[in-house]
C-alpha positions as CSV (number, residue, x, y, z in Angstrom):
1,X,80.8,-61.0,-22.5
2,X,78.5,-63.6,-23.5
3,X,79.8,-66.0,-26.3
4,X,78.7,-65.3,-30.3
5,X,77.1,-69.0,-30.0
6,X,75.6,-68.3,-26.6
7,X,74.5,-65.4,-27.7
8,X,72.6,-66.8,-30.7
9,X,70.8,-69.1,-28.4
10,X,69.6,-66.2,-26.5
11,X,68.1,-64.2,-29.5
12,X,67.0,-67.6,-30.7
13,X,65.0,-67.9,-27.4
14,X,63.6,-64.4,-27.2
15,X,62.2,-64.7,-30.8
16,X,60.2,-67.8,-30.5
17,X,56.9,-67.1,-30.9
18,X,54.7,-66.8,-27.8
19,X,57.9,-66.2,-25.6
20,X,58.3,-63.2,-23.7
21,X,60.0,-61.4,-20.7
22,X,58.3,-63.6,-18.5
23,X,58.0,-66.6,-20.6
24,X,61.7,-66.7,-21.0
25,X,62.6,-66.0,-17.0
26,X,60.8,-68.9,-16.3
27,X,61.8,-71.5,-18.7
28,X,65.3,-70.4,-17.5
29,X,64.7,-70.4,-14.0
30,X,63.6,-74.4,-14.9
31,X,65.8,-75.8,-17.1
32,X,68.7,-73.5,-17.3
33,X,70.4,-71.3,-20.2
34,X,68.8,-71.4,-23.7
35,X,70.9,-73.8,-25.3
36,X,69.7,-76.3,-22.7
37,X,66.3,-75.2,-23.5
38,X,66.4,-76.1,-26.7
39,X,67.3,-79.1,-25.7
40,X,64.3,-79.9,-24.0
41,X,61.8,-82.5,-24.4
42,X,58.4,-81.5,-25.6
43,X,56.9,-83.0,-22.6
44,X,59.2,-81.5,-20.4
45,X,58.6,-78.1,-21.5
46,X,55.0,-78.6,-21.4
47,X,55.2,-78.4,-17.8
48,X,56.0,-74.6,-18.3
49,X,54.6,-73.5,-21.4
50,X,51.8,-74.4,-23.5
51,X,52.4,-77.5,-26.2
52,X,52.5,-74.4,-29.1
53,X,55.3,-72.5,-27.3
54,X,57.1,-75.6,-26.9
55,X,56.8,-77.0,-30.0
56,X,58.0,-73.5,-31.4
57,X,60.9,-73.8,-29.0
58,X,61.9,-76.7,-30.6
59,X,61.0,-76.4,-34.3
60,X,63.9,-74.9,-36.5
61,X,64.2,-70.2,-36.6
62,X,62.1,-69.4,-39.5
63,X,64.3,-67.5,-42.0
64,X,63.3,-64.1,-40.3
65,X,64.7,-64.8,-37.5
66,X,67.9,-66.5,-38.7
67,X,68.7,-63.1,-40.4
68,X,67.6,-61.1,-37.5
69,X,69.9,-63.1,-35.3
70,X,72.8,-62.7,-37.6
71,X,72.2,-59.2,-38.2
72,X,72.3,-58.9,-34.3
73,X,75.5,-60.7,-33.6
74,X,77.4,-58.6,-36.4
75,X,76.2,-55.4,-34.9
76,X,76.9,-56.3,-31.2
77,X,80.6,-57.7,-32.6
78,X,81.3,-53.9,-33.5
79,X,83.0,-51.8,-30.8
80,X,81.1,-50.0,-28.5
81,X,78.1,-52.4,-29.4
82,X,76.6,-54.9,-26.9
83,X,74.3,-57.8,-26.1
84,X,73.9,-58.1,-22.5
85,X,72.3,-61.3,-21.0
86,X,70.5,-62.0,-17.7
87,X,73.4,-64.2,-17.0
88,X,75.9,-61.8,-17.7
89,X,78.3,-60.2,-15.6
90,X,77.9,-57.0,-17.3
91,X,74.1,-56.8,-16.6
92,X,73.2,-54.4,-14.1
93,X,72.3,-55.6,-10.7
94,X,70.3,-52.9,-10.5
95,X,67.8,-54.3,-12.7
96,X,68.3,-57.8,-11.2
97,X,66.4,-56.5,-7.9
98,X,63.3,-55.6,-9.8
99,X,60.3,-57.9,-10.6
100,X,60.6,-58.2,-14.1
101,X,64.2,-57.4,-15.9
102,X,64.4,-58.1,-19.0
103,X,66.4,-61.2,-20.7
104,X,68.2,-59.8,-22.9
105,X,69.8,-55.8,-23.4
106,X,71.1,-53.9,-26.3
107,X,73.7,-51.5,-25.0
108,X,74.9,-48.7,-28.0
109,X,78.3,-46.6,-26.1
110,X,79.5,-46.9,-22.6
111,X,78.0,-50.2,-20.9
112,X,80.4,-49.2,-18.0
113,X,77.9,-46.6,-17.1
114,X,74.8,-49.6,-15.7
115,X,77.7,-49.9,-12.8
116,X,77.9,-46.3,-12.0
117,X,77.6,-45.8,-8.5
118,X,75.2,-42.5,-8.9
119,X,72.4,-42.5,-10.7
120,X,69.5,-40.8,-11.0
121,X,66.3,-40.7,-13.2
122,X,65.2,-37.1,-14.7
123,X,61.6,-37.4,-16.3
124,X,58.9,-35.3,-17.6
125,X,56.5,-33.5,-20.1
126,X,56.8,-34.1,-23.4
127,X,55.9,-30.2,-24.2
128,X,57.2,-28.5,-21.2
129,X,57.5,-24.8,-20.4
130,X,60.2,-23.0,-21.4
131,X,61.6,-22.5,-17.8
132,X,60.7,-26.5,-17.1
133,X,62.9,-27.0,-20.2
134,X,66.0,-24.9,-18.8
135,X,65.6,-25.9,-15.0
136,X,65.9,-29.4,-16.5
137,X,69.0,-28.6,-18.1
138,X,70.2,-26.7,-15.7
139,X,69.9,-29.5,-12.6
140,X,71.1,-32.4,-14.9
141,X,74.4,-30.2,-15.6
142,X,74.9,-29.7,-12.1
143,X,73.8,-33.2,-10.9
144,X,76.7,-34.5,-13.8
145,X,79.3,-31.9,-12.7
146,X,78.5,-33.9,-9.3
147,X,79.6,-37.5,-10.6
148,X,75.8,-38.5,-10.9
149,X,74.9,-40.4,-14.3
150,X,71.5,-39.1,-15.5
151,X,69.0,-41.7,-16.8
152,X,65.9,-40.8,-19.0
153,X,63.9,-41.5,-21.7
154,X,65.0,-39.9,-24.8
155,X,61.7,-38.3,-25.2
156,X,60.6,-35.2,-26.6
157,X,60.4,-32.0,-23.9
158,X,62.0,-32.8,-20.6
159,X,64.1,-36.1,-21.5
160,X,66.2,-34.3,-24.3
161,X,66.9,-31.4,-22.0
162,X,68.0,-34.3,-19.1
163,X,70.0,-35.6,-21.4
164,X,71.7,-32.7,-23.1
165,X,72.6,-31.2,-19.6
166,X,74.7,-34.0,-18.6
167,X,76.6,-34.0,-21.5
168,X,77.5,-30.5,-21.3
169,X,78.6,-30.9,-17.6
170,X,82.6,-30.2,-17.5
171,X,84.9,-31.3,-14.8
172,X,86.6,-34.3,-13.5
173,X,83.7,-35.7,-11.8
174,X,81.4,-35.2,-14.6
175,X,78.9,-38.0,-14.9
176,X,77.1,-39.0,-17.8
177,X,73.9,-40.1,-18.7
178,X,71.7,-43.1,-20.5
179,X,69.3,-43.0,-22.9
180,X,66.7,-45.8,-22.2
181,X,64.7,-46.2,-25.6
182,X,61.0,-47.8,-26.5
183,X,62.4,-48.9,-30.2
184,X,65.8,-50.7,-31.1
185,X,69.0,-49.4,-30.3
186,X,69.7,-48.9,-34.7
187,X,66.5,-46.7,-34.3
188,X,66.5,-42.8,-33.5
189,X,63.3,-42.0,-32.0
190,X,62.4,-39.5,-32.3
191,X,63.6,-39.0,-35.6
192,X,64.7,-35.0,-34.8
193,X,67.6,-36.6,-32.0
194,X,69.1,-38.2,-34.7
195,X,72.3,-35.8,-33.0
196,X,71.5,-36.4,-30.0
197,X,71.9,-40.1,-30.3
198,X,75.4,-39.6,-31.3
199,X,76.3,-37.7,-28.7
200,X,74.5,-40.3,-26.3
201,X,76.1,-42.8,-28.3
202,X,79.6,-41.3,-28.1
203,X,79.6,-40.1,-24.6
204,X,76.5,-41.7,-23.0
205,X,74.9,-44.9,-23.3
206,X,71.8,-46.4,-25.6
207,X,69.8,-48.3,-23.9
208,X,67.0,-50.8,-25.1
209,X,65.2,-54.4,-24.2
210,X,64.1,-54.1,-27.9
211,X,65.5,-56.5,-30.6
212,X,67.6,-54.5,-33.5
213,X,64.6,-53.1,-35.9
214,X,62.0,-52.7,-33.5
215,X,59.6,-49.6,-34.3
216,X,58.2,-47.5,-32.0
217,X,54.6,-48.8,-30.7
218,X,52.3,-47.7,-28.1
219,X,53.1,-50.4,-25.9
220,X,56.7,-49.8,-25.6
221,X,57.1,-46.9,-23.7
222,X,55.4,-48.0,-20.6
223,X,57.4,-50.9,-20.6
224,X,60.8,-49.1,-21.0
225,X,59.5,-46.8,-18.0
226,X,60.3,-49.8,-15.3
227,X,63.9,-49.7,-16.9
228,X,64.4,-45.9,-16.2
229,X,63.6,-46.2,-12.8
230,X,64.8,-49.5,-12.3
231,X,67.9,-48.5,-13.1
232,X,68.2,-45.2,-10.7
233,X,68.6,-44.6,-7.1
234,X,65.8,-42.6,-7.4
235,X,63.2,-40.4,-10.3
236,X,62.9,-36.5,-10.1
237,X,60.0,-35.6,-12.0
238,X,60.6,-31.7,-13.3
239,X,57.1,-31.2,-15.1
240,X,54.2,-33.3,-15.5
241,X,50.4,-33.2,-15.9
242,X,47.9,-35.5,-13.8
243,X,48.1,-38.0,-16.2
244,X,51.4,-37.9,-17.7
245,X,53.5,-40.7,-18.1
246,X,56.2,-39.3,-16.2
247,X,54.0,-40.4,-13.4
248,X,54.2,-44.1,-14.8
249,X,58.1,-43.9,-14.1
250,X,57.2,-42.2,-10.3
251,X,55.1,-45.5,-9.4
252,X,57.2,-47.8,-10.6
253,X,60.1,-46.5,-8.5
254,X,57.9,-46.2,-5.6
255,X,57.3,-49.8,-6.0
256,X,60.9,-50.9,-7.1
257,X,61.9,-48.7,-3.4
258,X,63.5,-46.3,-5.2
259,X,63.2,-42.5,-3.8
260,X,60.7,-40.0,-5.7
261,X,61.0,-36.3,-6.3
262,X,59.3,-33.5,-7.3
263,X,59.6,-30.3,-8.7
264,X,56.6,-28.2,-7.6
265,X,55.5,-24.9,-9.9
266,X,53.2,-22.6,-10.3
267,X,49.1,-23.2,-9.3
268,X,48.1,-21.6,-13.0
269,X,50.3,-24.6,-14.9
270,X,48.6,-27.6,-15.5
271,X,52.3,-29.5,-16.3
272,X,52.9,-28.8,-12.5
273,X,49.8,-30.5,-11.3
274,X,51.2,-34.3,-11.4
275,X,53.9,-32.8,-9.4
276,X,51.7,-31.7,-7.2
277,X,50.6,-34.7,-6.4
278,X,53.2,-36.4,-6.0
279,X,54.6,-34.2,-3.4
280,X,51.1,-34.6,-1.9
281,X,51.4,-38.4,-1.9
282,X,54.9,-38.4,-0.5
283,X,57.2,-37.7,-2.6
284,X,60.4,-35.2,-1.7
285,X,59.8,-31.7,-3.1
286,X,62.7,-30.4,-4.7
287,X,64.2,-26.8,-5.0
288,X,67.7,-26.8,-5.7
289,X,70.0,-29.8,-6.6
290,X,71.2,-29.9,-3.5
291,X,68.1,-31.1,-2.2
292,X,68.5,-34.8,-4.2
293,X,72.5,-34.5,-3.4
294,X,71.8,-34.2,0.5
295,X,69.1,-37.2,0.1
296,X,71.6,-39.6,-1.0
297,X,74.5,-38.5,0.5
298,X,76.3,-37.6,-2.7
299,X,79.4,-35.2,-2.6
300,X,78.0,-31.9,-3.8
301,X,80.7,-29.8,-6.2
302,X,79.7,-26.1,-6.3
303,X,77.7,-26.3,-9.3
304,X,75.6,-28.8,-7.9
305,X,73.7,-25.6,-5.5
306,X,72.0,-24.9,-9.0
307,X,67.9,-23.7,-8.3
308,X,65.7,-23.1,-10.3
309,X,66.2,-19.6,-11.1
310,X,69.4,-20.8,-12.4
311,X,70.3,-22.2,-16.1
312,X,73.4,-22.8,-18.0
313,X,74.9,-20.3,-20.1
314,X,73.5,-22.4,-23.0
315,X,70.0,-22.2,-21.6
316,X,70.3,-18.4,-20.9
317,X,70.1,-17.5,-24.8
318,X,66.9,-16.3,-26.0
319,X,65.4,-18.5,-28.2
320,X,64.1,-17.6,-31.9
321,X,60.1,-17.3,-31.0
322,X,58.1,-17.3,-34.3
323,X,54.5,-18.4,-33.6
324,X,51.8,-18.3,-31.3
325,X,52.9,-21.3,-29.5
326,X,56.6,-20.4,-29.0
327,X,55.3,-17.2,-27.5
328,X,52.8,-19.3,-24.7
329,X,55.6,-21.4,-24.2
330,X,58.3,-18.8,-23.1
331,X,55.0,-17.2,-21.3
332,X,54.7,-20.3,-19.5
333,X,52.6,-19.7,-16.4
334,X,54.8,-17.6,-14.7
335,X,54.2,-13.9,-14.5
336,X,56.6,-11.7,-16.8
337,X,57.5,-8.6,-17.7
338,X,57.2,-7.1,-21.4
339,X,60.6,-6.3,-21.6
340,X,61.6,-9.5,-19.9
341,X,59.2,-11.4,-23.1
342,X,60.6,-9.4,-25.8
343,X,64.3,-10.2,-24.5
344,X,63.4,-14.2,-24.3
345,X,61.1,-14.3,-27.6
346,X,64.0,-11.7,-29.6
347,X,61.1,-10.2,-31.0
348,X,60.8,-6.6,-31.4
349,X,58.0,-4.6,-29.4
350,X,55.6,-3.7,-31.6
351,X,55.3,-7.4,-33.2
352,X,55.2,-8.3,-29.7
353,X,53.0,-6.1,-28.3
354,X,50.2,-6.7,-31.1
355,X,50.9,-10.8,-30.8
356,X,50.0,-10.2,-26.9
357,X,46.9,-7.6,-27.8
358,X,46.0,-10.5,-29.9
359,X,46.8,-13.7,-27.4
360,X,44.8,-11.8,-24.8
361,X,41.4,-11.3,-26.9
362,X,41.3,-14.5,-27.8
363,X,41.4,-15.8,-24.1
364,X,44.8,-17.0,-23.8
365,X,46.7,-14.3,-22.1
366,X,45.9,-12.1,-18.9
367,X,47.5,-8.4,-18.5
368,X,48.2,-7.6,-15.1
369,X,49.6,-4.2,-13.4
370,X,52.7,-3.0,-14.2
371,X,53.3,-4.2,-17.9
372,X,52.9,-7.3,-16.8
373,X,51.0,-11.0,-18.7
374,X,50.3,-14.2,-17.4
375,X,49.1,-17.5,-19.7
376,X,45.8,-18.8,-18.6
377,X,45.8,-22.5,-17.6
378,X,43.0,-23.6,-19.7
379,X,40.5,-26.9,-18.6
């Protein structure tokens, strides 16, 4: 663990103005660890950076940033709470292969988990179908229940189900999983995990290159993507549109060497079309667990042969369905049965039957033979 006055330097560094990622990688690749930085002549440094950055290297931490950097090395003395330098031990040499790691990480929960020897990234739509959502939860549970820690995003959709699948794995070769954020690791984003980042928190890991504070912004998420991947052995991408971010997280492990998976779905849902083409561009369709097990010559447990036709008990129970968009959503684009709708929505059949009557005149919903409806994938 990286000394309290060590770390200060390190905070101290990663806060001076006009110093980033890569700024600060190479001012420590040429003169050594902050504190010898700082200790830098101007000229000196001037052979790196510009005269500005270096004279902001050397000029006194504005008052800001002399709380910020207290703040942080109170919060990362508290148990389970972590600051995590390049030059650490700790720091994942997972992340030390790729182009760009970060200097510095905030770790919230188990930092034992960036040395797990299994780990794989689960990514995908932010609104996904209802059966995207539960074979999400479903593989994560059994990829857990097979010793494999899941890494994702903490996003909305996809993410959240990742997430909350490998914590409900059982067993004694249960994984876990790590939420890599776009904010600081004292922010819940978004704000309706708020539980979920205690569960993370308390039986996962929270992940973040952001300093203490840090809002969400645009810009962030991309960034975080590299991490997610970087991290894994490889990404399996459950659900994603053509140009989805999940696919982001699929090139970047492509060009980190990690492997990349896909779940393929139905021709009628748009959120299967990135998937799509990533199988079409290389990467391994996937069907069961077993398939990414196999790849990487993990031990499979029995409840790692989950497909997608399978969910957990948790993700069996019909869900409360009280508008127009629940009702799509449980539609999804697969083909269902009335019965097999009113059982999943919990709504009774003449409410049902006259949302449907309604959903199909206005364009939305096909009836087909047999009592059966399809969604209609719209341009």
């Amino acid at each position: 663990m990286t000394p309290p006055e060590d770390l200060a330097d390190w905070l101290r560094l990663m806060q001076t103005p006009g110093v980033g990622a890569l700024t600060a990688r190479q001012l420590l690749s040429a003169f050594g660890p902050p504190s010898l930085i700082f200790q830098t002549s101007h000229a000196a440094l001037t052979r790196v950076v510009s005269a500005a950055v270096a004279s902001a290297l050397l000029a006194d931490p504005d008052r800001e940033t002399q709380d910020l950097i207290a703040r942080t090395l109170q919060w990362a003395a508290q148990p389970g709470q972590s600051c995590i330098t390049l030059d650490d031990p700790a720091y994942p040499q997972s992340l030390l292969d790729i182009t760009d790691p970060p200097p510095l990480l905030y770790a919230l929960g188990n930092a034992a988990l960036l040395g797990a020897p299994r780990r794989l990234a689960m990514v995908g739509a932010r609104t996904p179908t209802a059966q995207g959502e539960r074979d999400a939860q479903a593989f994560a549970q059994a990829f857990s229940e097979a010793g494999v820690t899941i890494v994702s995003g903490f996003a909305l959709g996809i993410d959240a189900a990742a997430h909350r699948g490998a914590l409900a794995a059982t067993g004694e070769h249960a994984g876990s999983t790590i939420a890599v954020l776009g904010t600081g690791c004292d922010r819940v984003y978004p704000p309706r995990h708020k539980e979920l980042a205690h569960l993370v928190a308390d039986r996962g890991l929270l992940l973040s290159e952001f300093a203490l504070g840090t809002a969400p912004a645009k810009g962030n998420f991309p960034r975080r993507n590299r991490l997610i991947s970087g991290l894994s052995r490889g990404v399996l991408v459950v659900e994603a549109a053509t140009h989805s971010g999940s696919l982001i997280t699929a090139r970047l492990a492509g060009e980190q060497g990690r492997e990349v998976f896909a779940m393929p779905g139905s021709i009628h849902n748009p959120l299967a079309h990135g998937c799509h083409r990533l199988i079409r561009e290389g990467a391994k369709l996937v069907e069961t667990a077993q398939d990414v097990l196999e790849e990487f010559a993990w031990d499979a447990r029995p409840a790692a042969k989950t497909t997608t036709a399978d969910a957990s008990p948790a993700a069996e129970a019909p869900p409360e369905c009280d508008t127009e968009c629940d009702i799509l959503r449980t539609l999804g684009y697969d083909i269902r049965s009335f019965d097999d709708l009113s059982a999943r929505t919990g709504w009774p059949a003449d409410r049902l039957g006259a949302r449907l009557l309604e959903l199909e005149l206005e364009g939305q919903v096909a009836r087909l033979p047999g009592g059966r409806f399809q969604r209609i994938a719209r341009a």
